[in-house]
C-alpha positions in Angstrom: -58.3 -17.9 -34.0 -61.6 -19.9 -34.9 -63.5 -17.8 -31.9 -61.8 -14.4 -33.6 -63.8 -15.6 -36.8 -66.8 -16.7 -34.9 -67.4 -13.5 -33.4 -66.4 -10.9 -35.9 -68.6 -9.2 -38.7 -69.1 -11.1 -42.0 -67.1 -8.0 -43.5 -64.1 -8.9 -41.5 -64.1 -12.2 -42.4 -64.3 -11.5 -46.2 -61.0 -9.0 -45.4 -59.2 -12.0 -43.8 -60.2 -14.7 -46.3 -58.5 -11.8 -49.0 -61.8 -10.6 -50.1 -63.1 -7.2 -50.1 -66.5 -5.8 -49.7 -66.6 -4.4 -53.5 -69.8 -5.3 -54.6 -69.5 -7.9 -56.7 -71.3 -11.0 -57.5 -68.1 -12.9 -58.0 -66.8 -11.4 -54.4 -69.2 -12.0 -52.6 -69.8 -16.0 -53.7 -66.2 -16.2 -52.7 -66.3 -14.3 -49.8 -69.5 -16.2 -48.4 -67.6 -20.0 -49.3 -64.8 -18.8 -47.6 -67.1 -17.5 -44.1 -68.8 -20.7 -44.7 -65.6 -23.0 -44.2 -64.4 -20.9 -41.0 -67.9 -21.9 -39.6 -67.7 -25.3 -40.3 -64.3 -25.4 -39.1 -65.4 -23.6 -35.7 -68.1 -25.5 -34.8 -65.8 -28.7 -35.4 -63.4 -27.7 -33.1 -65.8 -26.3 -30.4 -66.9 -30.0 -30.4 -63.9 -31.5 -30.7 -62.9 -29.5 -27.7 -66.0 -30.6 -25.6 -66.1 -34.1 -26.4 -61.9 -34.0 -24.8 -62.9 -32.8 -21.5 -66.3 -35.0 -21.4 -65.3 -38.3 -22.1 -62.9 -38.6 -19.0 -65.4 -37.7 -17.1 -67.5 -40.0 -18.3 -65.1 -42.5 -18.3 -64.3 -41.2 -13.9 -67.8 -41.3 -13.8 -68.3 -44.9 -15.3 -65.4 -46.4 -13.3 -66.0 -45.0 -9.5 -69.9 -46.2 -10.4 -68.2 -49.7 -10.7 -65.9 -49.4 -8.0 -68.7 -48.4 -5.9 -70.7 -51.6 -6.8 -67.5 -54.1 -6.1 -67.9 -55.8 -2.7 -65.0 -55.0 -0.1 -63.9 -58.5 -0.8 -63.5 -57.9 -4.3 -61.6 -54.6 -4.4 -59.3 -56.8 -1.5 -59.0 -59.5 -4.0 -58.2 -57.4 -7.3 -55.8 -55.2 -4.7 -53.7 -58.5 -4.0 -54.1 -59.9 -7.6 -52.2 -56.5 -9.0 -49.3 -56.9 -6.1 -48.6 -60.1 -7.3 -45.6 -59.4 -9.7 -45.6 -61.0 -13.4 -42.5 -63.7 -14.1 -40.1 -61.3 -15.7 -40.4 -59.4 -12.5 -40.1 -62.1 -9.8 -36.9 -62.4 -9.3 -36.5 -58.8 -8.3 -39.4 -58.9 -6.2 -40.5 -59.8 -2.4 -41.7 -62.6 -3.3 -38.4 -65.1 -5.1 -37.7 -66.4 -1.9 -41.2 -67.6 -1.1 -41.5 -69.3 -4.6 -38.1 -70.8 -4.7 -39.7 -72.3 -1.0 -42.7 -73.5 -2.4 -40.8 -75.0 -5.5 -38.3 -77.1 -2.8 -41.1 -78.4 -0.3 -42.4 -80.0 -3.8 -40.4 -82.8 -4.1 -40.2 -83.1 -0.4 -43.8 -84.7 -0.9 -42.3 -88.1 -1.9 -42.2 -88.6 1.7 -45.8 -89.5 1.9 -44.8 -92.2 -0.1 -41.8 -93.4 2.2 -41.1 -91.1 5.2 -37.5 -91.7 4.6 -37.5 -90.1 1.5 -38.0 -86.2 2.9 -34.0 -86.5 3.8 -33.2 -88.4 1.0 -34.5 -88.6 -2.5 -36.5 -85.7 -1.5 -33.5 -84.0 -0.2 -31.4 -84.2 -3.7 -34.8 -83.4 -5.9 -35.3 -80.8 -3.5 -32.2 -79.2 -4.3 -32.1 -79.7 -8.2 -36.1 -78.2 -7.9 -34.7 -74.9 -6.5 -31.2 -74.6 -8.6 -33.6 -74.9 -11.7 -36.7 -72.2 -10.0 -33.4 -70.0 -9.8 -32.2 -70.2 -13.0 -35.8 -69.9 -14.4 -36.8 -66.8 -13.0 -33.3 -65.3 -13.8 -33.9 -66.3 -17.6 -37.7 -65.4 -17.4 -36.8 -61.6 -16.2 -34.1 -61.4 -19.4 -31.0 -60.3 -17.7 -27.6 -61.2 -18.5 -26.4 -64.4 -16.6 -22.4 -64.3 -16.3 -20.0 -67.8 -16.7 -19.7 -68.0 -13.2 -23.6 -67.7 -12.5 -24.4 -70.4 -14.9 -21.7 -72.8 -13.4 -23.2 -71.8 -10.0 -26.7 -72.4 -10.7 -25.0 -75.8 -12.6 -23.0 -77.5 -9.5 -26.8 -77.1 -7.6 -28.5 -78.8 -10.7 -25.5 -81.3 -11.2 -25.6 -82.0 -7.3 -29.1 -82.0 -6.5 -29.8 -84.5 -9.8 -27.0 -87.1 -8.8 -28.1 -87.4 -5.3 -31.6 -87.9 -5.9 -30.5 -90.6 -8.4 -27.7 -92.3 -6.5 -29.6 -92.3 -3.0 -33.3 -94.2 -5.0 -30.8 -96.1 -6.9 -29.7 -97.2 -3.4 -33.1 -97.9 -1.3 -33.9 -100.1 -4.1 -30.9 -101.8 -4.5 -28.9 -102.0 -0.5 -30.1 -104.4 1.6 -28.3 -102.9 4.3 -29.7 -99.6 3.8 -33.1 -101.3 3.5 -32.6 -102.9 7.3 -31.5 -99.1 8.4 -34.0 -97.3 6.9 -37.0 -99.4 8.4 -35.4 -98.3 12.0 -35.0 -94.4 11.0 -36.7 -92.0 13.4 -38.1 -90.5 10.0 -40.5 -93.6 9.6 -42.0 -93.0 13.2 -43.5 -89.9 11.8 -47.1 -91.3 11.0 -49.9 -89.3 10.5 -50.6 -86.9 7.9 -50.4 -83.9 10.4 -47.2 -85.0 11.2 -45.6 -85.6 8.0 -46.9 -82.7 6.5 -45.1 -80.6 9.4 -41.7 -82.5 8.7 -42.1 -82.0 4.9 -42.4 -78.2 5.3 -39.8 -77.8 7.4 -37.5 -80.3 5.3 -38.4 -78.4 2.3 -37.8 -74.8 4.2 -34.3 -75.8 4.6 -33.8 -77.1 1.9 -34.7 -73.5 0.7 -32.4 -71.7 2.8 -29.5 -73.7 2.0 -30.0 -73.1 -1.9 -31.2 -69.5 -1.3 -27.7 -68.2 -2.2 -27.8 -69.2 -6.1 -31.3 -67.0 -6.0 -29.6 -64.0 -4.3 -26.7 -64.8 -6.7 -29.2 -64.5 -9.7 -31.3 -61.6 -8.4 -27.9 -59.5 -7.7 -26.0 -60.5 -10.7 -26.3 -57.0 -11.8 -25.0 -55.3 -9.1 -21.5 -57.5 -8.2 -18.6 -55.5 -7.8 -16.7 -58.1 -10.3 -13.3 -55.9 -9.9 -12.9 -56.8 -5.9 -15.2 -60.0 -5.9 -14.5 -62.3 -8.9 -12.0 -64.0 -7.1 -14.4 -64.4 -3.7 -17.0 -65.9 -6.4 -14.7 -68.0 -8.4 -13.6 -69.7 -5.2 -16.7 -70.4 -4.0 -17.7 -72.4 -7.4 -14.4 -74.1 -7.4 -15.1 -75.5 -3.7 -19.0 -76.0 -4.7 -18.2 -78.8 -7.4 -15.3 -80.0 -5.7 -17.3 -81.0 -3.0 -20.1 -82.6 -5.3 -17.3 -84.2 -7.3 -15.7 -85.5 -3.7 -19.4 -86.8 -2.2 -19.8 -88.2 -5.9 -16.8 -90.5 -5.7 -17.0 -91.0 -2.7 -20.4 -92.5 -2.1 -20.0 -94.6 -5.5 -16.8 -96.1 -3.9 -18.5 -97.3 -0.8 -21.6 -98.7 -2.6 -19.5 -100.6 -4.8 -17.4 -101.5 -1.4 -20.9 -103.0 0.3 -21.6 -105.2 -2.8 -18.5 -107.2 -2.1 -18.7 -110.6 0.3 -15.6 -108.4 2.5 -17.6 -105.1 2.5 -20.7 -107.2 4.2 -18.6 -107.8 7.4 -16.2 -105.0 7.5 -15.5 -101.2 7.4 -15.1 -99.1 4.1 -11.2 -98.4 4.0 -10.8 -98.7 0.3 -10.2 -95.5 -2.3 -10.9 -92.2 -0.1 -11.5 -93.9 2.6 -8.3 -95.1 2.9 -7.3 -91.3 4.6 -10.6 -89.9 5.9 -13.4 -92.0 7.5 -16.2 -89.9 6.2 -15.3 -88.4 2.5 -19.2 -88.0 1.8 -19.8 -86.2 4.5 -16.9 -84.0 3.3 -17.8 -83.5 0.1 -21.1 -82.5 1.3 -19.6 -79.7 3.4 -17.4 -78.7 0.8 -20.3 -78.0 -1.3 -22.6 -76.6 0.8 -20.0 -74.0 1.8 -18.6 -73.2 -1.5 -22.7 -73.0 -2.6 -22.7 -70.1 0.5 -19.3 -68.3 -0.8 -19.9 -67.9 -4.2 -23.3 -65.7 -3.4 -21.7 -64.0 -0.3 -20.9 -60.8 -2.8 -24.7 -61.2 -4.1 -25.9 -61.0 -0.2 -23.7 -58.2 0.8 -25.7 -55.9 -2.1 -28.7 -57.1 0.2 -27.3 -58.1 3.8 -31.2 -59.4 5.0 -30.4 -62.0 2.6 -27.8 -63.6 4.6 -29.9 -64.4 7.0 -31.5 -67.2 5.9 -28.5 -68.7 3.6 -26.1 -68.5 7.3 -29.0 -70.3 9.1 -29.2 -73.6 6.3 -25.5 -73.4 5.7 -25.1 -74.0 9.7 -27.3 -76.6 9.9 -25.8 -78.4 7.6 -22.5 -78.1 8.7 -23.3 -79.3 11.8 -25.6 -82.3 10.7 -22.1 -83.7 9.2 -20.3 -82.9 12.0 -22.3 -84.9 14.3 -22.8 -87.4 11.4 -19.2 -87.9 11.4 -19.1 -88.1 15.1 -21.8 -90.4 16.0 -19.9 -92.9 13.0 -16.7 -92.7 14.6 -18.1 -93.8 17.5 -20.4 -96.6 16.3 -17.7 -98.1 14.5 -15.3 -97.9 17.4 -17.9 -99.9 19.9 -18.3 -102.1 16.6 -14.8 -103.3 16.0 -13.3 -102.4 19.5 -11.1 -105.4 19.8 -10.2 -105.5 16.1 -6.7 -104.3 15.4 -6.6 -103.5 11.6 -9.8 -101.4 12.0 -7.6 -99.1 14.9 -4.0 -98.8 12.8 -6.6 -97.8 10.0 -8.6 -95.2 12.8 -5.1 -93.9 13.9 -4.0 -92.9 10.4 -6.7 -91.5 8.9 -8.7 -88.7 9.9 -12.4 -88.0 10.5 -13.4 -85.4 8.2 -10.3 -82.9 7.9 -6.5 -83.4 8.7 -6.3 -83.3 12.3 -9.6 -84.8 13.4 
């Protein structure tokens, strides 16, 4: 419309502004305002027009000029900086695993401090680090969190925190456990290459044995609840049983060891009294209900199974041959003591049977 106006003859565009041609004086100062505001309004939109297709390619221009000044290391640089992913969008990204990794091998640390501590205190901070990195990037991204997330997430947090607690509570207190720790293959690990190798690893599996209360978090969203509330609800059950079990049970042996009859015998009081090693059971109790209750999580992302199997199966068989190795000890210990084998034969190791 404004180049129809800009073109045509200043009598058409007194006929479209309503004016005629008559020959007036009072026409024609009408007609000649109104020509002059459809100029006016031309030429503003001509450069309106202009100025929209110029700036972007000034803008193109201005931009590629600065590309082209960047160093290769600094367009690598920016390029990495924009993959990593902001904290509301961790959790669903490549890279919750690795932090939840580094925020395990953390605690793990103490170990330069005392070697002993990267499978102790270190081993229950460890584990309360990563139940609260899970919970934090699942609250950071602002999805829903379900009842029997939270009380997942809270057995790790409730576990990992009373370890870590009982176990320094212990080195500072147990003489006994003082004498045993100074003989510990973990103590032999001097150097600073060498600890820092053990402390990685230590805190890698600590990683993978808590990785299911990530995937649990990062695939809330997607559970089938209808077919696998029940496989969850199970899982959470075992997982604070077994805390609650290891709980008891390494309070009842402590308190055992203070006693003048706990310095020169076995620990057959409370739990003990039917299974030799209730700790270590309670330990694989949890460990395995920790792994069930994210099983439906991992199945919405079966890679993530992979390294969840490979700490729940060390673990399981660290107790086993924990259990083992104490049978055996205290059987070369007390060989020729009778009470100590009518106790052995009617108790069991770590399940009924064993």
């Amino acid at each position: 419309m404004t180049t129809a106006f800009r073109d045509a003859p200043f009598s058409d565009m007194l006929a479209r502004c309503g004016t005629t041609t008559t020959p007036t004086t009072a026409h024609a100062v009408r007609g000649a305002r109104c020509a002059s505001r459809a100029l006016a309004a031309t030429a503003t939109a001509t450069v309106e027009h202009r100025s929209r297709r110029l700036v972007p390619r000034q803008q193109s221009t201005s931009s590629s000029s600065l590309k082209s000044c960047e160093s290769p290391a600094a367009r690598r640089m920016t390029t990495r900086t924009n993959a990593l992913p902001a904290l509301p969008a961790l959790i669903a990204s490549h890279y919750a695993w690795p932090a939840l990794t580094a925020v395990a091998i953390a605690p793990v640390c103490l170990a330069y401090v005392n070697p002993i501590y990267s499978f102790s205190v270190g081993y229950g901070a460890s584990v309360l680090a990563a139940s609260i990195a899970a919970y934090g990037m699942h609250a950071a991204s602002g999805a829903a969190a379900t009842t029997l997330l939270l009380a997942h997430i809270a057995g790790g947090v409730f576990y990992g925190a009373r370890l870590a607690g009982f176990l320094y509570y212990r080195s500072v207190t147990w003489d006994e456990w003082k004498e045993r720790a100074k003989n510990a293959p973990e103590v032999k690990q001097t150097g600073f290459a060498k600890q820092t190798m053990v402390i990685a690893l230590c805190g890698l599996l600590y990683s993978c044995m808590s990785s299911p209360m990530l995937w649990h978090a990062q695939n809330v969203n997607v559970i089938n609840y209808a077919t696998c509330e029940i496989v969850i609800k199970a899982g959470v059950v075992a997982q604070w049983l077994g805390a609650v079990v290891e709980a008891v049970a390494d309070q009842q042996k402590y308190n055992f060891k203070a006693t003048e009859r706990g310095k020169t015998r076995w620990c057959d009081t409370g739990l003990y009294a039917k299974c030799r090693h209730p700790n270590y059971l309670g330990e694989i109790l949890f460990w395995v209900g920790t792994f069930v209750a994210g099983v439906p999580a991992m199945l919405t992302r079966p890679i993530t199974c992979v390294p969840a199997s490979v700490g729940l199966f060390f673990i399981v068989m660290l107790m086993l041959g924990a259990a083992k190795r104490g049978d055996k000890k205290q059987a070369e210990k007390y060989a020729d003591n009778a009470e100590y084998k009518a106790w052995a034969d009617n108790s069991c190791s770590l399940f009924p049977g064993n």
